[in-house]
N, C-alpha and C positions, 0 to 999 in steps of 0.2 A: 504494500500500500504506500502512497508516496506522501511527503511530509507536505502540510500545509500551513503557510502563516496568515496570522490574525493579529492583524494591527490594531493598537488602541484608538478609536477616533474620538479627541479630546473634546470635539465640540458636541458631541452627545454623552460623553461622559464626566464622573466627577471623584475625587477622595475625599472624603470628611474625616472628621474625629470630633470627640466630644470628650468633654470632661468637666468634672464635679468642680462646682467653685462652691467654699464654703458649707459643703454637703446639702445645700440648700436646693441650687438648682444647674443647671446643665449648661455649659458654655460651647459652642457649633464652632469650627475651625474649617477651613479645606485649604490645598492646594491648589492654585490655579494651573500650575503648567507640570505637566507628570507625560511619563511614553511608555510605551511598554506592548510586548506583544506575545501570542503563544504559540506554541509550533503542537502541530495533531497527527495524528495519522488520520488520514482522509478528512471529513467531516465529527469523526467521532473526538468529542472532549478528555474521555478517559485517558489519564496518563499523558496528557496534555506536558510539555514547558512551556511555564510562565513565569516573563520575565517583567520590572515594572523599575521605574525609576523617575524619582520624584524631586524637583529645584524647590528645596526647602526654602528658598527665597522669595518663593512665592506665597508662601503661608496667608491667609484671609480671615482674620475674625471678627470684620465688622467695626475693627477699633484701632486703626493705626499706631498709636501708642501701643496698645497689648500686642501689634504685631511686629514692631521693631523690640520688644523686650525679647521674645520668642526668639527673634534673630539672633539675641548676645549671647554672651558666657552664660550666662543664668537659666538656658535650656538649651538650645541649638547648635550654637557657634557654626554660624552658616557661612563665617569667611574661612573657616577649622572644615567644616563638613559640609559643602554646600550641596549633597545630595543624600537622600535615603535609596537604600535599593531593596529589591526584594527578588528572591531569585528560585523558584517552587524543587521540590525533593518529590513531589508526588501529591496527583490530585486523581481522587478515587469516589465514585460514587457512591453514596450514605444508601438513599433509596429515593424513588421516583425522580427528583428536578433537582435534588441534592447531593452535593458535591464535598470531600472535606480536601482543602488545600491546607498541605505542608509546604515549608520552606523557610529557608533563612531568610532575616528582616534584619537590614546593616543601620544601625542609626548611631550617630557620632563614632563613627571605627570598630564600634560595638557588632556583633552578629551573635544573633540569639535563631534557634529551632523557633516557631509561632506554628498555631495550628489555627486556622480561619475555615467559615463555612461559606460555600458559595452555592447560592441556587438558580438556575437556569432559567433565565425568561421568556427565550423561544429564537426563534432562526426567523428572521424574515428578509423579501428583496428589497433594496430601497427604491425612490421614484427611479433612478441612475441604473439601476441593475447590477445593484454591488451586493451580496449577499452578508448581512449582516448578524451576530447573537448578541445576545444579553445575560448578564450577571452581576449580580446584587453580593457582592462579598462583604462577611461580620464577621465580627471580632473584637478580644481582648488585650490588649498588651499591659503590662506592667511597666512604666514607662524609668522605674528605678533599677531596671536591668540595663537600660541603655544609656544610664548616667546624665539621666534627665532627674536631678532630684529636688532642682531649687521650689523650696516652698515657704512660707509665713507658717504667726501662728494667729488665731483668733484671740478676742478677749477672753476666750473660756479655756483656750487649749488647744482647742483642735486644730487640724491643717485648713490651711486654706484653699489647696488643692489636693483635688484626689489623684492616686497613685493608680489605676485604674484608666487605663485609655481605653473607648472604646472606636472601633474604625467599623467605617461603612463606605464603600466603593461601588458606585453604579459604573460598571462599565460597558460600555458596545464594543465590539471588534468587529472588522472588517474585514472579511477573509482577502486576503491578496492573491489577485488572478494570476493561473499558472504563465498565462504569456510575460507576465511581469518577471516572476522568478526567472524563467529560463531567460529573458534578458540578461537579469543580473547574474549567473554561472558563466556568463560570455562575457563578462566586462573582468 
C-alpha cells in the first residue's frame, strides 16, 4: 500500500489550551501559527505518523500583557525555545471514531511520553476537490514536567495557576495529491 501525506490546513484548523486561574475559573490560550502533517498507508488513519510543530511566539490569550509574560523566562522562553514539537510513537484505534495518540511532546528542551485522545470527524471533498479529515484531539499535560513552573500564591495559599494543562486541537488535513508527491521524488 503506498504512503500518503496529510497536510495541516491552518486556516481550518486551531490548538488551544486552557488552564485554571485561581481555581476559580478557566483561562483559553491558542497558537496562531502551528504545521504539521501525517503520513498513512493509503486512506487508513491506523498507525498513522504524526508530526506537528508549533511558533510559540505566537501564543493568543486575548491579553497582550498575559501574552508577552508567557513569552519570558517565567514560562516559555521563546527567544531559548521558540518552538514546541510533537512527534507521534503510535496512534491506535480505542473503538468506533476513537483514536488514542502517543508521542513525544518537546517543550523548552524538555521531551516527555503524553498520551492524547483523538476522535474522527469524517472525510469529506472540499468545493476545490481536495479530499479532506477531521480530528478533534484532548488532553492533559502537567505543565511542571516541562519546566513550566512559574506561579503566585493567593491570599489564602493557594496557587494561582493550575498545574494541569488541558489541550484541545481541531485539526483538518489535507490529503496531498499523489501527482504532487511524485513531483517532489524528482526534485
Amino acid at each position: 500500500m503506498s504512503k500518503v501525506t496529510w497536510n495541516i490546513d491552518p486556516l481550518h484548523s486551531e490548538v488551544q489550551f486552557k488552564v485554571k486561574h485561581l481555581v476559580i475559573s478557566t483561562v483559553t490560550g491558542s497558537f496562531k501559527s502551528f504545521s504539521g502533517h501525517a503520513v498513512t498507508d493509503g486512506d487508513d488513519f491506523t498507525n498513522a505518523e504524526i508530526e506537528l510543530t508549533i511558533d510559540v511566539d505566537s501564543v493568543d490569550t486575548g491579553q497582550p500583557g498575559r501574552d508577552e509574560h508567557l513569552k519570558n523566562g517565567d514560562f516559555f522562553e521563546t527567544e531559548t525555545y521558540p518552538q514546541f514539537t510533537f512527534k507521534s510513537t503510535s496512534f491506535t484505534k480505542i473503538k468506533g471514531d476513537l483514536y488514542k495518540l502517543t508521542g513525544n511532546l518537546t517543550i523548552k528542551g524538555i521531551t516527555k511520553e503524553v498520551e492524547l485522545e483523538a476522535e474522527y470527524g469524517g472525510t469529506e471533498r472540499d468545493p476545490w476537490g481536495n479530499t479532506k479529515v477531521g480530528f478533534e484531539v484532548t488532553g492533559t499535560i502537567d505543565r511542571k514536567d516541562f519546566n513550566v513552573t512559574f506561579n503566585a500564591l493567593t491570599e489564602t495559599g493557594g496557587l494561582a495557576l493550575g498545574e494541569n494543562i488541558k489541550i484541545l486541537a481541531n485539526v483538518q488535513l489535507a490529503k496531498q495529491e499523489v501527482a504532487v508527491q511524485e513531483l517532489e521524488k524528482q526534485v
